[in-house]
C-alpha positions in Angstrom: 5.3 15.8 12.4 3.0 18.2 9.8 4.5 15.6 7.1 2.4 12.1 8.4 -0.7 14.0 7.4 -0.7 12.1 4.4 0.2 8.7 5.9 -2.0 5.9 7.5 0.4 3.6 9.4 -0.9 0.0 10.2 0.3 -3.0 12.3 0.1 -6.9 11.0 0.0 -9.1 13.7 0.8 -11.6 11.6 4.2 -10.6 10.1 5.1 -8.2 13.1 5.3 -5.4 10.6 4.4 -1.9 10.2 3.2 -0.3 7.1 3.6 3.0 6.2 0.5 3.9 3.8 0.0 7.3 1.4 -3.1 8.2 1.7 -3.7 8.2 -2.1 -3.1 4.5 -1.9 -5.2 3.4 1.6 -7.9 1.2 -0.5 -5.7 -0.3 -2.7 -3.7 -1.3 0.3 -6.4 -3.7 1.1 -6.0 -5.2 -1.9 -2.3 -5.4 -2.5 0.1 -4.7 0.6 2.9 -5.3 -1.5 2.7 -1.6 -3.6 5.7 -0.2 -4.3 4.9 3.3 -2.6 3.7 1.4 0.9 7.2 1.5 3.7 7.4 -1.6 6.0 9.5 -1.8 8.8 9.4 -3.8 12.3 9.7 -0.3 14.5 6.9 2.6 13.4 9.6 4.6 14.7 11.4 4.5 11.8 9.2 4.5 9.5 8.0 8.2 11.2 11.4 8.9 11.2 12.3 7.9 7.5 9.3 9.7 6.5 9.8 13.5 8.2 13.4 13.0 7.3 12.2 12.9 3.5 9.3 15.1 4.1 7.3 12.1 2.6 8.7 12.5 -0.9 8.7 9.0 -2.3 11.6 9.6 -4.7 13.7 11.0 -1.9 12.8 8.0 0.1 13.4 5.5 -2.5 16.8 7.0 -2.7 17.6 6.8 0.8 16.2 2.8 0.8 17.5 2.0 -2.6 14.2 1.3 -3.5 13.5 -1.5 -1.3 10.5 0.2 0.4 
């Protein structure tokens, strides 16, 4: 779990989505939800899962998603 330090995760009622957040990109979040480096997913879990598996390197996760994060 030592590799969500870096992540802020965040529910939309809305869209029944979780986003997955680098902490380098948090305010511009708020401005833009759709950036290329922020994971959605309906379960947290595997977003959590997706990102210990990858020890939150976004090239090896945009490998594993084919880029669709």
């Amino acid at each position: 779990m030592n590799n969500l330090h870096d992540w802020v995760f965040h529910h939309n009622q809305y869209t029944n989505l979780w986003y997955a957040i680098p902490r380098e990109s948090y305010n511009q979040y708020w401005s833009d939800n759709n950036l290329k480096e922020v994971l959605k997913s309906k379960s947290i879990d595997s977003l959590i899962s997706l990102i210990n598996k990858t020890n939150g390197d976004m090239d090896a996760i945009n490998k594993l998603t084919n880029g669709s994060t």
